[in-house]
Structure formats: structure tokens, C-alpha cells
DRENDO-1510 file (C-alpha; in Angstrom, 1 decimal, always signed):
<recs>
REC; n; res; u; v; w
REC; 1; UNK; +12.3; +5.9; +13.5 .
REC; 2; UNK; +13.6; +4.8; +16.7 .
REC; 3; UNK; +12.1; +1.3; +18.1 .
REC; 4; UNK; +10.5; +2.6; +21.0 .
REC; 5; UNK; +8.4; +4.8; +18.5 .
REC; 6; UNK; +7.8; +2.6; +16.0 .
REC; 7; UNK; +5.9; +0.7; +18.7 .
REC; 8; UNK; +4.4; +3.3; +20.1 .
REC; 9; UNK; +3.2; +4.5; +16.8 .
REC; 10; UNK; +1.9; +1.1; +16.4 .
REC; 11; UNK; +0.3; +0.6; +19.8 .
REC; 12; UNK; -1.8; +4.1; +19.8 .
REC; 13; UNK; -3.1; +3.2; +15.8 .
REC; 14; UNK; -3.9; -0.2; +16.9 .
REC; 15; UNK; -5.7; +0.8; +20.4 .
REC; 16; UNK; -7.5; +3.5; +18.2 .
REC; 17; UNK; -8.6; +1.5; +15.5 .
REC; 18; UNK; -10.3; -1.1; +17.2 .
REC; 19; UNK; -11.6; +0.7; +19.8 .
REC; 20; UNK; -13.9; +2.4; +16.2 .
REC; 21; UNK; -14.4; -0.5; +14.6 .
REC; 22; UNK; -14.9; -3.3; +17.6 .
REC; 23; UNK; -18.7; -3.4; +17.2 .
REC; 24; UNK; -18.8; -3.3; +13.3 .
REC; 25; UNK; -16.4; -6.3; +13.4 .
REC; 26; UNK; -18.1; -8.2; +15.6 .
REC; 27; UNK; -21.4; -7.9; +13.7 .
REC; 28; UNK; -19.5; -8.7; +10.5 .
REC; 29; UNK; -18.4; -12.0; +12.5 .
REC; 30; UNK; -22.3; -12.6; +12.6 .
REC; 31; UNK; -22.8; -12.0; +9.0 .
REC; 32; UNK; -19.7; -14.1; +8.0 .
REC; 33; UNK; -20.5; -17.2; +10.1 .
REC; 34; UNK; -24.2; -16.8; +8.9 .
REC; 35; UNK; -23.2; -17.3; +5.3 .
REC; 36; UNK; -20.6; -20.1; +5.9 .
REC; 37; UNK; -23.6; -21.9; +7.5 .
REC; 38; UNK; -25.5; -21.4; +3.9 .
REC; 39; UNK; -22.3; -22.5; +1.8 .
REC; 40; UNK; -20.7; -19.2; +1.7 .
REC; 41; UNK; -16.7; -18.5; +0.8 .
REC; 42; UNK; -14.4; -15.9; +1.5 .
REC; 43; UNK; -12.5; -14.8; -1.6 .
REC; 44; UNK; -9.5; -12.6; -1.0 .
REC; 45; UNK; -8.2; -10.9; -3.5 .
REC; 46; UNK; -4.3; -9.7; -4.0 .
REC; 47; UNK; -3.6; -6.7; -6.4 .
REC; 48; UNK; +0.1; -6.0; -5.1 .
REC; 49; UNK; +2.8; -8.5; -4.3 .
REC; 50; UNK; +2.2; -7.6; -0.3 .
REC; 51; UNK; -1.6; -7.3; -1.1 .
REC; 52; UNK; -1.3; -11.1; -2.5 .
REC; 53; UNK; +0.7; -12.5; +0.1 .
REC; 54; UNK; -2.4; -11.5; +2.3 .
REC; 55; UNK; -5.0; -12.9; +0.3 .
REC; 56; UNK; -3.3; -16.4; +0.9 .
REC; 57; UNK; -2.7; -15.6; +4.9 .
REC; 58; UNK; -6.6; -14.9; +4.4 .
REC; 59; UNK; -7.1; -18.4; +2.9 .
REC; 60; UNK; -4.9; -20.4; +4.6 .
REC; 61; UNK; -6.0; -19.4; +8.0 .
REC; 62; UNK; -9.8; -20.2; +7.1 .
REC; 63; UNK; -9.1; -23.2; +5.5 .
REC; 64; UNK; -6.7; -24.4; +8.1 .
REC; 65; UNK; -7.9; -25.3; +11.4 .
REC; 66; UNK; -5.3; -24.7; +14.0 .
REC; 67; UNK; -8.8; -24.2; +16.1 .
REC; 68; UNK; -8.5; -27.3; +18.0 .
REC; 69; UNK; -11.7; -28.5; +17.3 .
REC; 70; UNK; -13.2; -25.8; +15.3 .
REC; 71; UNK; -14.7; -27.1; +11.4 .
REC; 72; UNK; -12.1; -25.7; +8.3 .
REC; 73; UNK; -13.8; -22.6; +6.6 .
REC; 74; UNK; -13.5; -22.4; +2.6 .
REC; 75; UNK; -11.7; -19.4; +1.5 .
REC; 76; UNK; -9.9; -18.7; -1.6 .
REC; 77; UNK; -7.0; -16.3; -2.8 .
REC; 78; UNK; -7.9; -15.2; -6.1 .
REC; 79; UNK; -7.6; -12.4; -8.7 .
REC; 80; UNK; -9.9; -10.0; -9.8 .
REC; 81; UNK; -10.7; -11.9; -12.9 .
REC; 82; UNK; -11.6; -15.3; -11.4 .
REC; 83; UNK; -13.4; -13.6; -8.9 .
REC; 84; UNK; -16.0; -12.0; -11.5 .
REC; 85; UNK; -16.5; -15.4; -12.8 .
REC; 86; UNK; -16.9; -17.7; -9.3 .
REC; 87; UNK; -18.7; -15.1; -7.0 .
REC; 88; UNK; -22.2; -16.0; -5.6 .
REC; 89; UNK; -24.7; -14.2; -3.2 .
REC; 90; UNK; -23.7; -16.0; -0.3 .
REC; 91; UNK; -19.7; -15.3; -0.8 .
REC; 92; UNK; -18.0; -13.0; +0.7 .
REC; 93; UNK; -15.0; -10.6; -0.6 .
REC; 94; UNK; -11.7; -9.1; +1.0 .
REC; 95; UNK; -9.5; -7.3; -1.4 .
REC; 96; UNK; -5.8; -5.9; -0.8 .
REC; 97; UNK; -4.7; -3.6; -2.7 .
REC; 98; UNK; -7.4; -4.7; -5.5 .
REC; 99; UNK; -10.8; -3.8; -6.3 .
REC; 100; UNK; -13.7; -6.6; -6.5 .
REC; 101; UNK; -15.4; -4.4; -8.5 .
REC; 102; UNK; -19.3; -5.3; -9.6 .
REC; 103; UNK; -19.4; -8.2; -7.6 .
REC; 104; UNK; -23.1; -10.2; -6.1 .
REC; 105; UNK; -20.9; -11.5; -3.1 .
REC; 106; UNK; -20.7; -9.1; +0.6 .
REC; 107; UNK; -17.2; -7.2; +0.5 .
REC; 108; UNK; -15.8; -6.6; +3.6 .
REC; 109; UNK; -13.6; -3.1; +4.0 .
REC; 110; UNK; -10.9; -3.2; +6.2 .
REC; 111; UNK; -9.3; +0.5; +6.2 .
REC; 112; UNK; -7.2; +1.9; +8.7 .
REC; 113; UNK; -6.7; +5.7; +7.9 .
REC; 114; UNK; -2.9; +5.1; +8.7 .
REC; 115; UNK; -0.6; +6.7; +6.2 .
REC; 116; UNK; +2.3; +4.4; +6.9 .
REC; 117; UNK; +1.8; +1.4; +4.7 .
REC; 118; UNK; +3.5; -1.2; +7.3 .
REC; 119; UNK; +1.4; -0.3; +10.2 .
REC; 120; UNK; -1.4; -0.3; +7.6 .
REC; 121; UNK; -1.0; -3.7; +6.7 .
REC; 122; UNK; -0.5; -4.7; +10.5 .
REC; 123; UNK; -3.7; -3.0; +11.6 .
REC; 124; UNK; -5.2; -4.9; +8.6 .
REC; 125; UNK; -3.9; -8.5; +9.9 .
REC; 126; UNK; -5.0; -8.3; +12.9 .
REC; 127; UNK; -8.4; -7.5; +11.7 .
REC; 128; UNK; -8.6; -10.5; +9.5 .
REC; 129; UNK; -7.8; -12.3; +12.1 .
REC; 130; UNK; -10.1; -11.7; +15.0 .
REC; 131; UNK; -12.5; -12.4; +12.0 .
REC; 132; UNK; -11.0; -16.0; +11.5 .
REC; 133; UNK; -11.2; -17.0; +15.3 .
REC; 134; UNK; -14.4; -14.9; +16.1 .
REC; 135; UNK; -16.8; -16.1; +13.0 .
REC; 136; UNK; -16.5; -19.4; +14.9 .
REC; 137; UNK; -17.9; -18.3; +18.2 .
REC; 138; UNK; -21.4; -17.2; +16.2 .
REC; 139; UNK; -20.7; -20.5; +14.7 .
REC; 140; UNK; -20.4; -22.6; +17.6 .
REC; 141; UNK; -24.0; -20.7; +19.4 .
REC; 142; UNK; -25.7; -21.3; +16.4 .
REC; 143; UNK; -24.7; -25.1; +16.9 .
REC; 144; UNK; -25.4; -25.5; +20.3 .
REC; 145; UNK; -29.1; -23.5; +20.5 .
REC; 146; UNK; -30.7; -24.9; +17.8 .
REC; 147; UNK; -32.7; -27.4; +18.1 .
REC; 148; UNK; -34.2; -30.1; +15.7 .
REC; 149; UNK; -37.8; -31.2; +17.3 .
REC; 150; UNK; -37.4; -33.9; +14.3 .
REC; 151; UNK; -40.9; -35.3; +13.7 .
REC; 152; UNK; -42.5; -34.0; +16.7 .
REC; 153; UNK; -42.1; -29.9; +15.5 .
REC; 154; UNK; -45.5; -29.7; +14.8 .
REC; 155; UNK; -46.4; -30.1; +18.0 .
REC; 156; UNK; -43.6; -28.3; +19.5 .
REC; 157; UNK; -42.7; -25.3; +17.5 .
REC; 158; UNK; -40.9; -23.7; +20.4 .
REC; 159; UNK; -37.7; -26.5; +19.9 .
REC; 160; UNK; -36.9; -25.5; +16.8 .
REC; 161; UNK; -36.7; -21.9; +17.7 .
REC; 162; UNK; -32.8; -20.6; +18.7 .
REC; 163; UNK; -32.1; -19.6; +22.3 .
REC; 164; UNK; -29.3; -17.6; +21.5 .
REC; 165; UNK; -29.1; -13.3; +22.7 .
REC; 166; UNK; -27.7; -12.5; +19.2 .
REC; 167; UNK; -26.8; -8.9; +20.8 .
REC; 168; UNK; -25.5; -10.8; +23.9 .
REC; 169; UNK; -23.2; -12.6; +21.9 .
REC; 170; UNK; -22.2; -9.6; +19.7 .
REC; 171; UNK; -21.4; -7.7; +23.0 .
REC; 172; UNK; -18.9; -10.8; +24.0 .
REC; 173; UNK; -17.3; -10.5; +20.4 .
REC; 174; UNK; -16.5; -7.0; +20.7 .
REC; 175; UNK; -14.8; -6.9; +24.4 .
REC; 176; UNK; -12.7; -10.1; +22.9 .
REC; 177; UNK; -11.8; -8.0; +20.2 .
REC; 178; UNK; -10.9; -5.0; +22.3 .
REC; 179; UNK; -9.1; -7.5; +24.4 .
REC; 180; UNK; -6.8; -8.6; +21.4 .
REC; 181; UNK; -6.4; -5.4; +20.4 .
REC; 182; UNK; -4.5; -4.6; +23.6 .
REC; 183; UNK; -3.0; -8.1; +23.3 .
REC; 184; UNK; -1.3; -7.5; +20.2 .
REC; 185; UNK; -0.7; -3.9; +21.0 .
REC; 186; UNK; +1.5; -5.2; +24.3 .
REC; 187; UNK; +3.6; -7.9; +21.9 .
REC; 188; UNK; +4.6; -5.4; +19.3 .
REC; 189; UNK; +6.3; -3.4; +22.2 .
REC; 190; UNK; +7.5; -6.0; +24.1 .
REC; 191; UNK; +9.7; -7.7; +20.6 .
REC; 192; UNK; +10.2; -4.5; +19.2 .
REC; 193; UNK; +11.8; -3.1; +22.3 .
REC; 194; UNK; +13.5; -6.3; +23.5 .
REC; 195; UNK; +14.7; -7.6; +20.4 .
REC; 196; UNK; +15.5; -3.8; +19.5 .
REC; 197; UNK; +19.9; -5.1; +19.0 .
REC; 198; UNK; +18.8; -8.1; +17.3 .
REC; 199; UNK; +17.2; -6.3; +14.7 .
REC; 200; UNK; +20.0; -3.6; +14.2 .
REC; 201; UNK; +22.8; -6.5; +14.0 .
REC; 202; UNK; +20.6; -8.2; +11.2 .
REC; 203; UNK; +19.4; -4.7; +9.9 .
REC; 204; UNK; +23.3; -4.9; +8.7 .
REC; 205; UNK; +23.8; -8.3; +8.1 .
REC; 206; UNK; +21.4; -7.9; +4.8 .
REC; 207; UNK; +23.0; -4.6; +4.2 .
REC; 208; UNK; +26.2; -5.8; +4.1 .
REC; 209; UNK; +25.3; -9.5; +2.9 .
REC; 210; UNK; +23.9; -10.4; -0.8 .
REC; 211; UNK; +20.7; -11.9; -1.3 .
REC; 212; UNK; +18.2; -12.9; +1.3 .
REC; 213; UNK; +16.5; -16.4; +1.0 .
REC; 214; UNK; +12.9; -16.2; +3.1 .
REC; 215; UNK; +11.0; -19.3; +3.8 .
REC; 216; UNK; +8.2; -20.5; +6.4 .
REC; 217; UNK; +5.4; -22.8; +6.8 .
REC; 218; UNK; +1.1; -22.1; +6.3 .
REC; 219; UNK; +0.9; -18.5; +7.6 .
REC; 220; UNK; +4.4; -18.0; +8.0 .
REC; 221; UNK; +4.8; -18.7; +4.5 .
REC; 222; UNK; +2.6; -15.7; +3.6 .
REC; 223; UNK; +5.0; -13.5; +6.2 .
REC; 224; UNK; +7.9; -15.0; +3.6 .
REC; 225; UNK; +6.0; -13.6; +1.1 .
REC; 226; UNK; +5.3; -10.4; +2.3 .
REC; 227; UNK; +9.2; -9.7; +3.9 .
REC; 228; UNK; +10.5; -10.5; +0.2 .
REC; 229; UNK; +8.0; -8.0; -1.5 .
REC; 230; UNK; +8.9; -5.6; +1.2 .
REC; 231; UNK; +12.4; -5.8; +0.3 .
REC; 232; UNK; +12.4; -6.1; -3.2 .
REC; 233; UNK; +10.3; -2.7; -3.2 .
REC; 234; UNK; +13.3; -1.6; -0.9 .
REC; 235; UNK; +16.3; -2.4; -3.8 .
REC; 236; UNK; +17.4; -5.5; -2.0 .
REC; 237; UNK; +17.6; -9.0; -3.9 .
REC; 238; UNK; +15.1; -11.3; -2.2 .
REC; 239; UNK; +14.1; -14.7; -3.0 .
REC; 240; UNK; +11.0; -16.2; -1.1 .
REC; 241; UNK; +11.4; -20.4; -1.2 .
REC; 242; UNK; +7.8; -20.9; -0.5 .
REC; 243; UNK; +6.3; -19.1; -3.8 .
REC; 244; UNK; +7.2; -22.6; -6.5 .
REC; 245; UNK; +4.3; -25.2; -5.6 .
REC; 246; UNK; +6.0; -27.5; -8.4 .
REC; 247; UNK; +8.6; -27.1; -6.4 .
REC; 248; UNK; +7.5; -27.7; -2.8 .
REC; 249; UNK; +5.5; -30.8; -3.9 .
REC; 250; UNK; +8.0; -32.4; -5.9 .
REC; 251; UNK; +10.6; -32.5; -3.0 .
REC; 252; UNK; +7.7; -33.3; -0.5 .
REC; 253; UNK; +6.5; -36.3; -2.5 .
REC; 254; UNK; +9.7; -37.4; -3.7 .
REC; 255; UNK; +12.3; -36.6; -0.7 .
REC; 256; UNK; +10.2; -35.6; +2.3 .
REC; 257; UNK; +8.3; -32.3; +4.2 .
REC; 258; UNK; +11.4; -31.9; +6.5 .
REC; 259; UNK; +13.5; -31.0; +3.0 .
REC; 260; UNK; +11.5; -28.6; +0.9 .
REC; 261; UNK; +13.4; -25.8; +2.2 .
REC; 262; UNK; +16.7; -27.1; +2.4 .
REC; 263; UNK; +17.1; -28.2; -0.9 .
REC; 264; UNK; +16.5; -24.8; -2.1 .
REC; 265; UNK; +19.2; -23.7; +0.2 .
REC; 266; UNK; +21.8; -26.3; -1.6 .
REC; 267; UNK; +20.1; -24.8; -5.1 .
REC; 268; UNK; +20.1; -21.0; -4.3 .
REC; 269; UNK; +22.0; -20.4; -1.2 .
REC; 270; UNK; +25.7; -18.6; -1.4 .
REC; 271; UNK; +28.2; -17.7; +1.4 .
REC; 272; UNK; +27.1; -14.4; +2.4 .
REC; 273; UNK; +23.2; -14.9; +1.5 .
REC; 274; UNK; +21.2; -14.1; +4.5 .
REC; 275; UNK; +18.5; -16.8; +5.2 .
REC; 276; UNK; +15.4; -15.4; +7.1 .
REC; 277; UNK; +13.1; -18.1; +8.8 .
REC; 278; UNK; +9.6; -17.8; +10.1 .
REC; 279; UNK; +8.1; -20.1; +12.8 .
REC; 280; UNK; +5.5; -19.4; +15.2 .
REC; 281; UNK; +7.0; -22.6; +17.4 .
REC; 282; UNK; +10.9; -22.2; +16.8 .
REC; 283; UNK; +10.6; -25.9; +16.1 .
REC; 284; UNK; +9.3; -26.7; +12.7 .
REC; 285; UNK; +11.7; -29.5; +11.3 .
REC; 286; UNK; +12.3; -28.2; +7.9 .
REC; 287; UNK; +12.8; -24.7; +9.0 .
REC; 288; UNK; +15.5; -26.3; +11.5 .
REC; 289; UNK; +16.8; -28.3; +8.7 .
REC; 290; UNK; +17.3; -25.6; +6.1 .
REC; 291; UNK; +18.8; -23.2; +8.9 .
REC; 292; UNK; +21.3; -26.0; +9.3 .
REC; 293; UNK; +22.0; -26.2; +5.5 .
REC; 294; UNK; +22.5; -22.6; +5.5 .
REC; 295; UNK; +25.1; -22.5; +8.0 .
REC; 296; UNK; +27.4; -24.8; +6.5 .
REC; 297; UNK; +26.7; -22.9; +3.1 .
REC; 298; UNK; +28.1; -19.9; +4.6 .
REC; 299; UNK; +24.9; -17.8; +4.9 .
REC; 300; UNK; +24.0; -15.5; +7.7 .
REC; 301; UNK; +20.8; -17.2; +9.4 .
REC; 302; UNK; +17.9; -15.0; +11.0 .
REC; 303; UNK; +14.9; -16.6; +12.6 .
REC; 304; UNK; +11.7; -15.1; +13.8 .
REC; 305; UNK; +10.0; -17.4; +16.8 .
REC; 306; UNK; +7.4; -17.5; +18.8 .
REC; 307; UNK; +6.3; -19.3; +22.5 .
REC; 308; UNK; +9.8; -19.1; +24.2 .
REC; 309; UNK; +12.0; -19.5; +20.5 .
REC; 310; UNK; +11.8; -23.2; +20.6 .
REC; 311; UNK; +14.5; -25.3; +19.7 .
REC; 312; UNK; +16.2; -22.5; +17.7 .
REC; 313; UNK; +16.7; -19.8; +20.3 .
REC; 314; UNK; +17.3; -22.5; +23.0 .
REC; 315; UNK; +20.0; -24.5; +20.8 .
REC; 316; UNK; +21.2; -21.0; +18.7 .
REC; 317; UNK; +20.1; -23.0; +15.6 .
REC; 318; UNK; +20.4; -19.1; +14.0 .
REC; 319; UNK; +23.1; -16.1; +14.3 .
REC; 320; UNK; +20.2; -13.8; +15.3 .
REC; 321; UNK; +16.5; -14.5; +16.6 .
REC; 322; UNK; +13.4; -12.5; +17.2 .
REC; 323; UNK; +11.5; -14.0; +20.0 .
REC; 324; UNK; +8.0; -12.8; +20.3 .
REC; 325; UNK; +7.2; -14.3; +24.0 .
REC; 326; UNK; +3.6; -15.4; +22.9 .
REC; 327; UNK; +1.7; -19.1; +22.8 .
REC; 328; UNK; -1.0; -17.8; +20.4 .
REC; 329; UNK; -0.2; -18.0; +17.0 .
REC; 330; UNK; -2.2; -15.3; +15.5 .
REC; 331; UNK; -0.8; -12.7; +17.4 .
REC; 332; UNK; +2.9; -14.2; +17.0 .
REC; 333; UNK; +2.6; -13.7; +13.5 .
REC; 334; UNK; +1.0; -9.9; +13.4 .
REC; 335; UNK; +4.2; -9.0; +16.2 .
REC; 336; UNK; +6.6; -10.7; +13.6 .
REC; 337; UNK; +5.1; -8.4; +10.9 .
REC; 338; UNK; +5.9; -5.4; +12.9 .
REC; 339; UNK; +9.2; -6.7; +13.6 .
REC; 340; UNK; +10.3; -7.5; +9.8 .
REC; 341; UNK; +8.4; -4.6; +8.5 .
REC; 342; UNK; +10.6; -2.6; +11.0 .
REC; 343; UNK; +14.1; -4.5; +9.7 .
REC; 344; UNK; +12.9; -3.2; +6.1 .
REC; 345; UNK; +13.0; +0.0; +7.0 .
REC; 346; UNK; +16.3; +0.0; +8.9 .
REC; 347; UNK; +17.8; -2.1; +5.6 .
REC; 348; UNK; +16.4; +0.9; +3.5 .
</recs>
């Protein structure tokens, strides 16, 4: 498959997809933040290697929030057994690749009838989320229209009462989703087709290289996870330096943040080894730092970057770099999908 139609593939499943499902996600948004107000958690559940590395992007991108302003959310990425023991009412369930089975919590089904399993999985991202950033606009009118009358409610009933056009607000959701939609559909093109040599030169780089070290930080680290399962399942060696928590918090606590990558370079790294990075910001210290270990270990270095590629496409801190000319982070990271899910299949 030829770049251009990989994204045009992409672009006509994502623009039909959405434009189907805009109005049930938007009313899931108003389900989900109305059970996060009551104490509600999403559990995401992983049944694959790529099904688990989104079940953390899931978690991490609730729990984490890179909303200026906007409250952290709890979610948890857990397995089918925990799940049958932890679940309550007010809980809600996303599986990948994994079936909640009997479960008192709400699940959520997100299933694009695409049969390729990449654009699957990038149809599916995107979905989770709009969820993540829209939950909080149902959130946020909840908070600002009602009102406590306090002491005086008795006589004033009418205070307590929310102002908010639930179907208003619903109708906002779903244009912003359709809006995304397009969004995301424009940045796949736009670093599929511009980055389209990039890819091929680093398409041969792991085919002619030995093993290929992936690392990045909070959702990033989840895209490691995923480009490692999606080579591994394509017969090439693949190690992913963000899977060992011992690991990560020993060199944190004892050494520093900036070095939890770059010591596993000095452990695992080998001339020839390829070392793909994920950043959103192309600026991350320890993603700098381990790309710099890499290079005088003798390892081919490929970065994917956001924004304008930050300090490591302006400084060439790698041999090769996908920039994804974005400044939101979410849709960074579903382009960067499409763009290592599409190196995959030129490696295979």
C-alpha cells in the first residue's frame, strides 16, 4: 500500500465512522461524566499485547490531566479477572481485544467495522479520546449550573434546579467531535504524505538493522508499547524500555527522570540496534538523553514528534524524524499511530 492510500483509506474510514457514531458518543460523554460525578471509574481492559497497551493509553489519559485546569478522572487498566472482582454499578468498562464478560459496571463498545487491524485500532484511539476531553465539557456545565440555595432551598426550590440544555450541550459535543474527526483525518495525510521518505529510509533501517529499542513518556509510552507488539507479531526483535516499572523507578529515584531511558540504552543497546522515540513535544529530556546515548552506542535513532519536532528535528538529535505539524497532543499521538503502524507494514 502506497502512502497516499494508506491515508486515504484512513481519512474516508475515519470521516465515515464518526460521522455514524458522533451523536452516540457524545451522549456517552453525558453518561460518563454523570457517573464520574457519583464515584464512577473507567476500567479498560487489555486481552492482546496491542489491546493492553490501550487499556493503559485509556488510563493514563484519564488519570492524567494534561487539561489545563480540568480535575484527574480515575481509570484503571486491568484484566478480566480483576475486573470481575472490583466492578461496581457506577463503573464503567472498555475492553480491547477482551471480553468484560458478566459485569454490573456500563461497557462501552467501540467498533469500527474496518477489517484492517491498524486503522481499526486508530479509529478506536481517536474515539477514546474525544471521550477523555469531551466527558469534561458535561462535567464542567454540570459545575457551573448548579446551584446550592444552602439553607434557604426551602424557600427557593428553583436555585437548586440545573440551567443546563442537556440536548444543547449534546448538539455542541457532537459537531466538536465531527470537527476532530476531520482534524485527525487532515494530520494522518499531511505526516503520512510528507514524511512519506522518512518512513521508507527507516522502513530499511529496521530491516536491515537488529533489534529495535522503543521508549516514550505517559501516552507515548503506550504508542512504545503498541509499535513493539506490532513488530514482534511482524518477526522483528523488539524491546519496549517503558514495560519494567522496577525498572523505571529504581533509576528515577536513585539516578534521576532524565535517565530512565538511557540507562537501558547502555544495558540493551548494540551498534546496529534501531532506537525509536516517541514525543509529542520533540523536547522531553530523557527521550533527548537516551537518543544521545544511542548515537554514540552505534544505534540507528528514529524519533516521532509533534508541534514543529522540537529540539530533535531542529538540532537533528535523530537520523530520521516524523514530524506531525500539530500542538494538540491527542491528535499528535493518533497521526503517530498511523505513521508507525504504517512503518510495520513496510518492515513486514
Amino acid at each position: 500500500m502506497t502512502e497516499a492510500l494508506a491515508a486515504d483509506v484512513r481519512r474516508e474510514a475515519n470521516a465515515s465512522w464518526f460521522a455514524a457514531e458522533a451523536e452516540r458518543l457524545a451522549r456517552l460523554c453525558g453518561e460518563m461524566a454523570a457517573r464520574f460525578a457519583r464515584g464512577g471509574r473507567l476500567l479498560a481492559l487489555g486481552g492482546s499485547p496491542a489491546g493492553w497497551s490501550d487499556a493503559h493509553h485509556v488510563a493514563v489519559e484519564f488519570v492524567h490531566p494534561v487539561i489545563v485546569g480540568k480535575r484527574a478522572l480515575p481509570a484503571l487498566a486491568l484484566t478480566a479477572e480483576s475486573l470481575a472482582l472490583i466492578a461496581e454499578p457506577d463503573d464503567m468498562v472498555i475492553a480491547f481485544d477482551a471480553s468484560p464478560g458478566e459485569t454490573p459496571a456500563l461497557v462501552i463498545e467501540l467498533e469500527p467495522p474496518v477489517a484492517d487491524p491498524f486503522v481499526r485500532q486508530e479509529l478506536v484511539e481517536t474515539a477514546y479520546h474525544v471521550l477523555w476531553e469531551l466527558v469534561h465539557v458535561f462535567l464542567d456545565h454540570s459545575e457551573r449550573n448548579v446551584h446550592d440555595a444552602g439553607a434557604a432551598s426551602f424557600l427557593y426550590p428553583f436555585l437548586g434546579e440545573t440551567e443546563t440544555d442537556h440536548e444543547a450541550v449534546v448538539d455542541d459535543v457532537r459537531r466538536s467531535i465531527l470537527m476532530k474527526a476531520e482534524e485527525i483525518g487532515e494530520l494522518r495525510t499531511q505526516t503520512l504524505t510528507e514524511c512519506r521518505e522518512t518512513l521508507v529510509e527507516a522502513a530499511a533501517a529496521i530491516r536491515a538493522g537488529g533489534r529495535v529499542l522503543a521508549l516514550g513518556n505517559g501516552g507515548s509510552a503506550t504508542d512504545a508499547m503498541d509499535v513493539v507488539a506490532d513488530l514482534l507479531a511482524a518477526g522483528r526483535p523488539a524491546i519496549d524500555l517503558t514495560a519494567d516499572a522496577a525498572v523505571l523507578t529504581a533509576i528515577a529515584n536513585d539516578v534521576g527522570v532524565e535517565a530512565i531511558f538511557a540507562r537501558q540504552v547502555i544495558a540493551h543497546g548494540r551498534a546496529g540496534d534501531v532506537l525509536l522515540a516517541l514525543s509529542t513535544s520533540g523536547g522531553s529530556a530523557n527521550v533527548i538523553s537516551a537518543l544521545a546515548e544511542a548515537r554514540r552506542r552505534g544505534l540507528v535513532t528514529l524519533a516521532f514528534v509533534g508541534y514543529d519536532g522540537g529540539r530533535i528535528a531542529a538540532e537533528g538529535l535523530a537520523d530520521h524524524v516524523i514530524v506531525t505539524r500539530s500542538q494538540h497532543i491527542p491528535r499528535i499521538q493518533e497521526a503517530q499511530a498511523s505513521a508507525y503502524h504504517v512503518l510495520c507494514e513496510m518492515v513486514r
